[in-house]
MIRO-511111 format. One line per 4 residues: for each residue x, y, z of C-alpha. Coordinates in pm, whole numbers. Each point is the difference from the previous one (the first is absolute). Layout:
<nodes>
X/Y/Z ~ ...
</nodes>
This chain:
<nodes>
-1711/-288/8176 ~ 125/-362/99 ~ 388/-61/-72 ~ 35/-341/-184
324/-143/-41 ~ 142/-115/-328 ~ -119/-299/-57 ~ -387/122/60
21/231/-283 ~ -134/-112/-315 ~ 29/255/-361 ~ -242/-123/-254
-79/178/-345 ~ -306/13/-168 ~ 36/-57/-352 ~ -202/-86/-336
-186/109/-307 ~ -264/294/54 ~ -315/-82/114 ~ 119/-331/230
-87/165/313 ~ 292/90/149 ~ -82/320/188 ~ -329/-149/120
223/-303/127 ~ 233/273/200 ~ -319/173/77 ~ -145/-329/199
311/-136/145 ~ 17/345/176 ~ -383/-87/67 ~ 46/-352/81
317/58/287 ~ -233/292/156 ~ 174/324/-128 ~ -346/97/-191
-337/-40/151 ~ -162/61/-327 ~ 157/-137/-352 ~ 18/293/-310
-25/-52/-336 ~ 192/65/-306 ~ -372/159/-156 ~ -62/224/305
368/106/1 ~ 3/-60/356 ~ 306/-226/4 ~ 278/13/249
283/-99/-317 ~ -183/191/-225 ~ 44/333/89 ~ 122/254/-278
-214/236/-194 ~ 92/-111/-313 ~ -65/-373/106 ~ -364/83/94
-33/174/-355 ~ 116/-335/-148 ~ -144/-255/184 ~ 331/-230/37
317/24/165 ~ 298/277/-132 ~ 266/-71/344 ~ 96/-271/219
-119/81/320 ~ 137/-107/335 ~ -238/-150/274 ~ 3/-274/296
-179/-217/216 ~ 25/-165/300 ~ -124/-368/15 ~ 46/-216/271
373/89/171 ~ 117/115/-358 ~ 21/314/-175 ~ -87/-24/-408
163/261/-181 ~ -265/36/-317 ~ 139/188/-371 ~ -274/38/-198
99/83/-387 ~ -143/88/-312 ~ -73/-255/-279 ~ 65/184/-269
347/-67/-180 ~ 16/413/-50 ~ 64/7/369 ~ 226/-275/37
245/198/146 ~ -245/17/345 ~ -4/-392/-41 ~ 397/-79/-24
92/232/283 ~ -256/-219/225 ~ 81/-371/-166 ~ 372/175/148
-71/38/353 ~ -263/-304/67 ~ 46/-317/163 ~ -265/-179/-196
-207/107/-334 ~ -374/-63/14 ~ -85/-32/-342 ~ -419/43/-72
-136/-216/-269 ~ -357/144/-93 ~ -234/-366/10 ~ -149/109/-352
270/106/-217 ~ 313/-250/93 ~ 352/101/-37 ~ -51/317/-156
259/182/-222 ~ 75/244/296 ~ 80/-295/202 ~ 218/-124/-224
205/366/-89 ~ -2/23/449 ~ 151/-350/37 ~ 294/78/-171
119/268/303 ~ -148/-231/276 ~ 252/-325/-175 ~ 319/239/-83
-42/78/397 ~ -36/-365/100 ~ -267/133/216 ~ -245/-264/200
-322/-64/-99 ~ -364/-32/68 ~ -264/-38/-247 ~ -352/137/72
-290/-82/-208 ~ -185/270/39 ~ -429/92/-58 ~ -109/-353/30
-333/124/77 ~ -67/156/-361 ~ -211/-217/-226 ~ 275/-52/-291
270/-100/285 ~ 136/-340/-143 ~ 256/-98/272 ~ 97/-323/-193
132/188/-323 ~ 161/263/206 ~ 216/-250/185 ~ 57/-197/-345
161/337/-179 ~ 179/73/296 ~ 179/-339/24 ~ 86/42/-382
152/363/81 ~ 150/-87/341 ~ 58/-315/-77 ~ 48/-280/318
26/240/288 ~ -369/83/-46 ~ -125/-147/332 ~ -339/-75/95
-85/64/374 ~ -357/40/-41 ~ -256/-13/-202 ~ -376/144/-56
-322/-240/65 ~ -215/220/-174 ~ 158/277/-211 ~ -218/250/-162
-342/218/117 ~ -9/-202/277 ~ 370/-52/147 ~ 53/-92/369
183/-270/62 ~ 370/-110/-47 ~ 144/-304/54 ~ 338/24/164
247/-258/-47 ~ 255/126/258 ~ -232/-42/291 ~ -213/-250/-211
-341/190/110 ~ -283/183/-188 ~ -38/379/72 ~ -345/81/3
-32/414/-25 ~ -349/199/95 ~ -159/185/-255 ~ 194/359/139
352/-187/-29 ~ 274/0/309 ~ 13/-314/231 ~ -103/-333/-137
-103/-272/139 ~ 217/-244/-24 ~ -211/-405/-51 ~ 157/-321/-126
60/-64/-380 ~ -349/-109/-171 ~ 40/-360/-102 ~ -47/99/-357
324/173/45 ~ 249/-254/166 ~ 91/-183/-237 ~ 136/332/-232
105/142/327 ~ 218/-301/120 ~ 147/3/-328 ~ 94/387/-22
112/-12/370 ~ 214/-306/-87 ~ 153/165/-263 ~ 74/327/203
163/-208/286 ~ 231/-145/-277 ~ 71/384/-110 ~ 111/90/311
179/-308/62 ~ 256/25/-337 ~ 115/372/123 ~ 209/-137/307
193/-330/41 ~ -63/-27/404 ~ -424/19/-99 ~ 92/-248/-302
101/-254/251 ~ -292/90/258 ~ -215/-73/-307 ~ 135/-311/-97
-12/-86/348 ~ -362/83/115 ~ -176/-8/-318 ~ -70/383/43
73/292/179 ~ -145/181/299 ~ -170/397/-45 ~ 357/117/159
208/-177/-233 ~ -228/109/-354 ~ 38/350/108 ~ 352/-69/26
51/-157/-327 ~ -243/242/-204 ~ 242/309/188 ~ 252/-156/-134
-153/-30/-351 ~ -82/298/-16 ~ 359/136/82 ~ 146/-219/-276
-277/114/-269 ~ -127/-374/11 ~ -340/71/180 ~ -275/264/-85
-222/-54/203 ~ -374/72/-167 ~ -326/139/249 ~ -363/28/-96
-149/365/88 ~ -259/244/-72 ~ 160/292/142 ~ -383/203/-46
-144/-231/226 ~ 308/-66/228 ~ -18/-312/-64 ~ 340/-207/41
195/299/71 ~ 101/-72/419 ~ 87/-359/-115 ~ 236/136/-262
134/241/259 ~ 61/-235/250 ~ 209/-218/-264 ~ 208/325/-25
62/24/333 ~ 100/-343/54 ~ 149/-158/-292 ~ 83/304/-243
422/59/57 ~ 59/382/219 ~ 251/224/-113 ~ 290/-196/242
-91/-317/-167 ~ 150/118/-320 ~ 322/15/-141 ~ 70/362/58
53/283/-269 ~ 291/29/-195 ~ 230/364/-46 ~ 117/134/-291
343/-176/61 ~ -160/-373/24 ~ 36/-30/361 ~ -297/-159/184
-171/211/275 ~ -226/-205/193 ~ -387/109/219 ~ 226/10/334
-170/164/312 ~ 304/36/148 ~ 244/168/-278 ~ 46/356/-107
-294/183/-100 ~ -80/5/-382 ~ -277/123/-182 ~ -92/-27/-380
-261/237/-112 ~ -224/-161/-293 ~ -224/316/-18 ~ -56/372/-26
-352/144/24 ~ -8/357/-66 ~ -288/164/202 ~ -66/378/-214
-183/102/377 ~ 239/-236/250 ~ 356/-49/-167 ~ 235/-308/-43
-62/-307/118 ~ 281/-252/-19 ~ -164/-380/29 ~ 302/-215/125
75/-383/139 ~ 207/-91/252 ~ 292/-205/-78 ~ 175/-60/312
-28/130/337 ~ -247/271/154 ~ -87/320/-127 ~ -146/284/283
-99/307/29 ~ 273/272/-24 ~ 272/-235/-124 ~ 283/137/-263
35/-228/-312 ~ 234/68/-245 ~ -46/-14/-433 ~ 258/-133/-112
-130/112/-418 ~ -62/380/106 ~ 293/-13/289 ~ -230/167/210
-128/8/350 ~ -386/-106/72 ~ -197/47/353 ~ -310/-253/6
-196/287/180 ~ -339/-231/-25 ~ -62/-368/-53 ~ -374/-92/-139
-165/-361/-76 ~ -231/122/-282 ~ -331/-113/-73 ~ -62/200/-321
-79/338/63 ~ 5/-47/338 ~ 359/26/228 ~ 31/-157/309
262/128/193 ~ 286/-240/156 ~ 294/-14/196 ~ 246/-260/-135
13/-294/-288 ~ 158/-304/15 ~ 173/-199/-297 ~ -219/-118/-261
-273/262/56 ~ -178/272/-190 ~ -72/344/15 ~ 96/357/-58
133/330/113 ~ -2/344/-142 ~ 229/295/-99 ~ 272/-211/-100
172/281/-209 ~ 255/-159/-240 ~ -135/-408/-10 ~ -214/-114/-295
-86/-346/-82 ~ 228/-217/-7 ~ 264/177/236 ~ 118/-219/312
59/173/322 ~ 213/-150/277 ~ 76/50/336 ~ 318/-78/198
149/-294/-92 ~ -134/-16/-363 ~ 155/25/-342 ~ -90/16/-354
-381/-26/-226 ~ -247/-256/-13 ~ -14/-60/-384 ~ -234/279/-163
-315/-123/-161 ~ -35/-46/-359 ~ -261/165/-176 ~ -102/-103/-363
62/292/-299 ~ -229/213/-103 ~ -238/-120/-258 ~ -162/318/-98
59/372/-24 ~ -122/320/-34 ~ 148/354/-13 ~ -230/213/252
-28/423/4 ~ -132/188/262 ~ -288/185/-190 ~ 97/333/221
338/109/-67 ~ 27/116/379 ~ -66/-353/126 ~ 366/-153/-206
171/21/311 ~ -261/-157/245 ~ -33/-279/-239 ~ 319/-57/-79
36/7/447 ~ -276/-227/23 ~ 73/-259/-291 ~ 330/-70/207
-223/-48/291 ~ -256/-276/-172 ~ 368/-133/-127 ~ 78/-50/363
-326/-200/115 ~ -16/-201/-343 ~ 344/-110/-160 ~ -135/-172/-249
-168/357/-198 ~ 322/180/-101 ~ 35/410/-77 ~ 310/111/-217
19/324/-223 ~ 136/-55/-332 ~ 230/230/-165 ~ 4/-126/-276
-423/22/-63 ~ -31/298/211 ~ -268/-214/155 ~ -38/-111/403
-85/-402/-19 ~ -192/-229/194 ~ 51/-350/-5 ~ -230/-219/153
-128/-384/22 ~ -306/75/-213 ~ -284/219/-103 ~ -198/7/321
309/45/210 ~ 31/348/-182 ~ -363/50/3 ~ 50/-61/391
295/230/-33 ~ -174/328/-176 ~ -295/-76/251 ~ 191/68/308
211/247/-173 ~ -336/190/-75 ~ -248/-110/344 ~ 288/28/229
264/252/-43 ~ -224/221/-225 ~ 229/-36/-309 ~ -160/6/-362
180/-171/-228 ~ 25/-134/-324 ~ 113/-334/-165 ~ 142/56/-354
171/-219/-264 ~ 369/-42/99 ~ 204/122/-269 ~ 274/-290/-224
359/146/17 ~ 50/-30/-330 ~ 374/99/-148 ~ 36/170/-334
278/-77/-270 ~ 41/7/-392 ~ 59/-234/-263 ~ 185/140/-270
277/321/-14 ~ -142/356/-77 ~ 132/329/-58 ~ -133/344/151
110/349/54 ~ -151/276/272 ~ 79/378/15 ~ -148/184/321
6/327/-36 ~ -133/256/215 ~ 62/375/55 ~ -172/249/232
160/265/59 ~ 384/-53/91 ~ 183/-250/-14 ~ -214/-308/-185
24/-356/-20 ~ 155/-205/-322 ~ 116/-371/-75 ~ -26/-218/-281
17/-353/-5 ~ 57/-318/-243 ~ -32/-297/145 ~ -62/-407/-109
-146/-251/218 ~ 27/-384/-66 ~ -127/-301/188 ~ 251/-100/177
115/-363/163 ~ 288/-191/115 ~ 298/-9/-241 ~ -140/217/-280
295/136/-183 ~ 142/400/-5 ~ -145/247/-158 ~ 162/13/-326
-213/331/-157 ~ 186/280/251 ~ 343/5/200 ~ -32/-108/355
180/262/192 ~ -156/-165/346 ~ -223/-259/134 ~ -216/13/328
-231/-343/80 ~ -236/60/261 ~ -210/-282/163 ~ -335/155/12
-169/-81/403 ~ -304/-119/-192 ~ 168/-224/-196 ~ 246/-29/-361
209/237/-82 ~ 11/348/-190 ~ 374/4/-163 ~ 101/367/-99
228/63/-252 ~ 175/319/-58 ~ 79/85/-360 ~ 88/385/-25
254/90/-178 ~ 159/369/-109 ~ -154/110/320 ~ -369/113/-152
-75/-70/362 ~ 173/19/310 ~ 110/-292/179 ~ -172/150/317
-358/-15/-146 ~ 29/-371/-86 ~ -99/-56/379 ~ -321/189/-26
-77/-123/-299 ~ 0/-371/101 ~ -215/137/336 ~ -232/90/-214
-12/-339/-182 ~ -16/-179/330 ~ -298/226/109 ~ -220/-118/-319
131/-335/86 ~ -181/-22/325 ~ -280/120/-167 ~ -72/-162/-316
-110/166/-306 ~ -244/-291/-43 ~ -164/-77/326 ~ 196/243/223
177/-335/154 ~ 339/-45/51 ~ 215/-79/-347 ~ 318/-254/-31
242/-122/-202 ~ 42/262/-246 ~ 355/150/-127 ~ 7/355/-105
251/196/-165 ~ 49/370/-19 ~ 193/86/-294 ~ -72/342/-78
-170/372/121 ~ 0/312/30 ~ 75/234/270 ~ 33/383/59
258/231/185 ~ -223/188/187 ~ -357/-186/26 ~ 149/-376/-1
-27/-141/368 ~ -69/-368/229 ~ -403/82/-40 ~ 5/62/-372
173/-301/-95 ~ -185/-229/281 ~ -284/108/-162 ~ 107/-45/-375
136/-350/80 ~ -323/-130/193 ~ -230/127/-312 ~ 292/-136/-265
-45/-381/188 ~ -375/24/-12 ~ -38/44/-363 ~ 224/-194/-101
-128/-251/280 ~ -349/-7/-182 ~ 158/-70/-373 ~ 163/-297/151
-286/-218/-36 ~ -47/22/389 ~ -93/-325/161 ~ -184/-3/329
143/-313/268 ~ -202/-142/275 ~ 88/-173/313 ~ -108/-399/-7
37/-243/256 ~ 85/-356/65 ~ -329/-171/189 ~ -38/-338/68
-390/-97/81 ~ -78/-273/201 ~ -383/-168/-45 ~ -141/-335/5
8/-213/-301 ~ -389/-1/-49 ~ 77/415/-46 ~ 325/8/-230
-189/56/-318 ~ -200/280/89 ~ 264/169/186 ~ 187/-27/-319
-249/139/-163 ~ 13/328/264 ~ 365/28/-54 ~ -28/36/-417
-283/214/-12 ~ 258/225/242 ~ 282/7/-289 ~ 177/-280/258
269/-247/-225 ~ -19/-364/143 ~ 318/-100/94 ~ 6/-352/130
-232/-185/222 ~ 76/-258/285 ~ -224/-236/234 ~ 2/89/400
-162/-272/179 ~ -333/96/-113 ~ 38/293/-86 ~ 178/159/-392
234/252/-12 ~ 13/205/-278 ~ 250/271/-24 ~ -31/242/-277
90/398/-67 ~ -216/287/61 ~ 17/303/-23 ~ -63/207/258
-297/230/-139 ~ -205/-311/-7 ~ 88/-146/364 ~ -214/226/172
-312/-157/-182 ~ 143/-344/-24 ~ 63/-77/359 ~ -357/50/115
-142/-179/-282 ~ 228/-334/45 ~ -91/54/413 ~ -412/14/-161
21/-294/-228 ~ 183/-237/260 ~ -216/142/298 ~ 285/126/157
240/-334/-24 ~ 204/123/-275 ~ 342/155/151 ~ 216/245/-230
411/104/51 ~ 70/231/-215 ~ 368/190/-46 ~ 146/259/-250
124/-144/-292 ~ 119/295/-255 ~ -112/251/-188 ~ -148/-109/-328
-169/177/-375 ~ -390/74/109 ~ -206/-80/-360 ~ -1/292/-258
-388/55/63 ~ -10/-6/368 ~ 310/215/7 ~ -185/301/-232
-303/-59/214 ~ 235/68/309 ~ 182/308/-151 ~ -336/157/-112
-118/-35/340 ~ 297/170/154 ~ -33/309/-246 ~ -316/63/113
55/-25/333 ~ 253/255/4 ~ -194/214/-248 ~ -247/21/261
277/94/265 ~ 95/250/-182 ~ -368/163/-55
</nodes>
């Protein structure tokens, strides 16, 4: 494979809604520069990007996939990603590592809401970027409106560089204003012919390319002069300008295509390779510590890896960019994160499934190596002469969840194995166990990500599974004080088991007075891990029982407390006070008294008009204006209190308190009723009363739950 030096190495992203063509675009650029000699498609599931199992079962992209092309003295590095925002994970790792974003608009729908929700990434980045109306050639294409919403989304960047003659059934011809000529395509697509402007045309054409001169002109004061001077500028000095543009996030640049027919894709490639910035034309990356690395050749070697593909058959593959310097075959790199040692034992440029084997990469390139034991995404390795991280990417939280069970017992420990594994290759689905629920959760960025998820969990490493309701942690506590005695007693032969308890349990809180009703001999206030506090008073007197069974008795208290009487969740903020019993010379021990306090607390637990506490959260939920009421709506009907609500550019903000039993089902309904534009924080607020009915429909569920468990 040809070496190309750094500034002949262009990393462009593929990204938009689903269905704007993206992987047949990266499927004909690969045609167009002469790496295919026959074009796949997305319905024969033939596609070089394309590759997966489980994205022939669907139909549409579930990774970003790495590919490149080699077009006229320049190598293309090519990311094709999904378009879906469950899998915009796949999409922010690439927006990370490319030089310019090629955003598809699809010629009959506009600027679609899946534009709008990928934008966001490709603008936080400051990325560069090119425009492609896409599927000119379909009979609803309506060029004219497409360009109109994108100039009210983009705003004044929104560039025109061509534009069709004909758009619709019969599209083939574009009139290009950089080189002011018509591009004439046969019916098959690929080279044009390239014939003067019709004379219908001039007049519009003049007039856009006028326009596009002055474009590139404002980006640079030395072209501003040359402008003023000559009255325009030459080819050299646009492409100049519009680079520049571009660079500042002043100039996207907008091409006509039908990437079916291959029509307009080589011109948009060759704008790539001559105008759109390479890696060394960029300001550099930045490390955790703020300090600016820039694409240099000739400095230390430094790699970022942006992905991990886990093969089940073939392994890890670590996808990585090079930051500065050279990396080669054989060569020791240090991570810093894992303080370990890695060998770059192979070096690939990847063209989906395919590897193509190579010997060394220069700064600002792309590819990937393999059996890099302790480096996940993110990680940085150096070599000699280089210090500290590139700056980790940020992933968005999860926005749905799940708990998941293997549905054969034997297979807990190869899912739990492999979860951590899809964890590696996808940051953005998260695997924790709770304690708390007794429940293994999996957070995700929607429904079909999971779907995705229990697919390849199933199809792939052979693991059945379940998806089940994820349990509330609910606490426990009481409302008003209660008295209750136990006696366990228990003989078998020899020596038995006896101890007697009274006991009385109040709510408690901060700065409630003594107990006045018994004598405090002592006091002991623990602060509970989940939460409140259990104060335990000790009120014996005349020694009816011995000081050394107060211990066990308030173990056994503690024990029912992290098992509710109620609900079996945890309880808080309760004072109890032991101030009297029984005990026994001979059968009185720890056990019997462990188990006569536990009993004593839950009875007298239950007559103390138990109340059941649920966790809500704070969540503020950003939609446009034209949406508030109906998302307003969604939040009552989900037992949400409207706190205040404040104007965000366009956008409302309404923050309000939910609790979180209802979050699960809220989130995806606000994401449903604003087509995916509504965006939720959320954070733990306190525990608050659940409603009398829900709370008896709750503790009648539990009872029969573990009335089954026990039959």
């Amino acid at each position: 494979m040809k070496a190309y030096d750094e500034k002949h190495i262009k990393n462009v992203v593929l990204i938009g809604p689903a269905k704007s063509g993206k992987t047949t675009l990266a499927e004909t650029m690969l045609y167009e520069a002469g790496l295919l000699t026959r074009r796949g498609t997305v319905e024969e599931r033939n596609t070089i990007s394309d590759y997966h199992e489980v994205e022939h079962e669907r139909g549409s992209s579930v990774y970003a996939t790495s590919l490149h092309t080699e077009w006229r003295d320049y190598k293309i590095n090519i990311i094709d990603t999904p378009g879906l925002d469950d899998f915009i994970g796949e999409v922010i790792t690439s927006i990370t590592v490319c030089d310019t974003a090629v955003i598809l608009l699809n010629a009959q729908n506009g600027v679609e809401v899946g534009t709008e929700l990928l934008w966001d990434y490709v603008d936080r980045y400051n990325k560069p970027t090119i425009l492609a109306v896409n599927q000119l050639d379909h009979d609803k294409a309506n060029y004219t409106q497409t360009i109109d919403e994108a100039k009210a989304f983009f705003g004044p960047a929104v560039t025109i560089m061509q534009y069709p003659l004909n758009a619709g059934t019969g599209f083939n011809c574009i009139i290009d204003l950089l080189k002011m000529v018509m591009y004439k395509f046969p019916e098959t697509g690929g080279k044009p012919q390239k014939l003067p402007i019709p004379d219908s045309e001039k007049e519009r054409a003049d007039q856009l390319h006028n326009e596009l001169v002055e474009k590139a002109a404002e980006n640079d004061e030395a072209l501003m002069e040359q402008y003023f001077e000559k009255g325009s500028l030459d080819e050299d000095e646009l492409r100049e300008g519009l680079k520049i543009g571009m660079m500042k996030h002043q100039v996207f640049p907008v091409f006509c295509l039908s990437a079916k027919k291959d029509i307009g894709t080589g011109r948009m490639m060759g704008f790539i390779d001559n105008v759109a910035p390479s890696a060394v034309d960029t300001a550099g990356e930045l490390t955790e510590e703020g300090q600016e690395v820039p694409y240099d050749p000739a400095g230390p070697t430094r790699l970022f890896i942006f992905k991990t593909l886990v093969e089940p058959r073939l392994g890890r593959l670590s996808f990585f960019k090079v930051i500065s310097g050279e990396v080669s075959v054989g060569m020791d790199l240090q991570n810093e994160k894992t303080a370990t040692a890695e060998r770059i034992s192979q070096l690939f440029i990847v063209d989906g499934r395919n590897r193509n084997p190579i010997d060394r990469l220069k700064a600002g390139d792309i590819g990937c190596t393999v059996k890099l034991k302790n480096t996940a995404t993110g990680h940085t390795l150096n070599g000699k002469g280089a210090t500290g991280n590139i700056r980790p990417i940020q992933f968005p939280p999860a926005k749905t969840r799940t708990a998941i069970v293997a549905r054969n017992k034997q297979d807990d420990e190869k899912l739990s194995e492999v979860l951590n594994e899809i964890h590696l290759e996808d940051p953005t689905l998260n695997v924790e166990y709770n304690q708390e629920v007794k429940q293994v959760i999996l957070e995700g960025q929607g429904d079909l990500h999971l779907t995705v998820t229990k697919w390849k969990l199933e199809n792939l490493y052979k693991i059945p599974v379940e998806y089940q309701k994820v349990r509330i942690p609910y606490r426990e506590t009481i409302q008003r004080p209660a008295l209750s005695s136990y006696r366990h007693k228990k003989q078998s032969g020899g020596a038995g088991q006896f101890g007697e308890v009274f006991i009385k349990v109040e709510p408690y809180y901060e700065g409630m007075p003594p107990l006045k009703d018994y004598p405090v001999r002592e006091t002991e206030t623990v602060d509970l891990p989940w939460g409140g506090k259990l104060v335990f008073n000790n009120c014996i007197v005349g020694g009816v029982i011995d000081a050394r069974f107060l211990p066990s008795i308030m173990k056994g208290i503690m024990e029912k407390m992290a098992q509710g009487p109620l609900t079996g969740s945890y309880v808080r903020d309760v004072r109890v006070s032991v101030y009297d019993g029984k005990m026994h010379p001979v059968d009185s021990n720890d056990i019997s008294f462990k188990i006569a306090g536990m009993m004593a607390f839950r009875e007298a637990f239950l007559q103390a008009e138990p109340q059941l506490l649920e966790p809500v959260h704070d969540i503020e939920v950003l939609v446009p204006a034209g949406l508030m009421g109906d998302a307003m709506t969604e939040l009552q009907t989900h037992r949400s209190m409207i706190l205040n609500i404040d104007s965000e550019g366009n956008n409302q903000v309404i923050r309000a308190r939910t609790p979180l039993a209802e979050l699960d089902v809220l989130l995806p309904a606000l994401r449903n009723l604003s087509q995916g534009k509504a965006k939720v924080r959320s954070q733990f607020a306190e525990y608050s009363p659940v409603p009398s009915e829900l709370q008896k429909r709750i503790s009648e569920e539990f009872s029969k739950t573990e009335l089954a468990e026990v039959h």
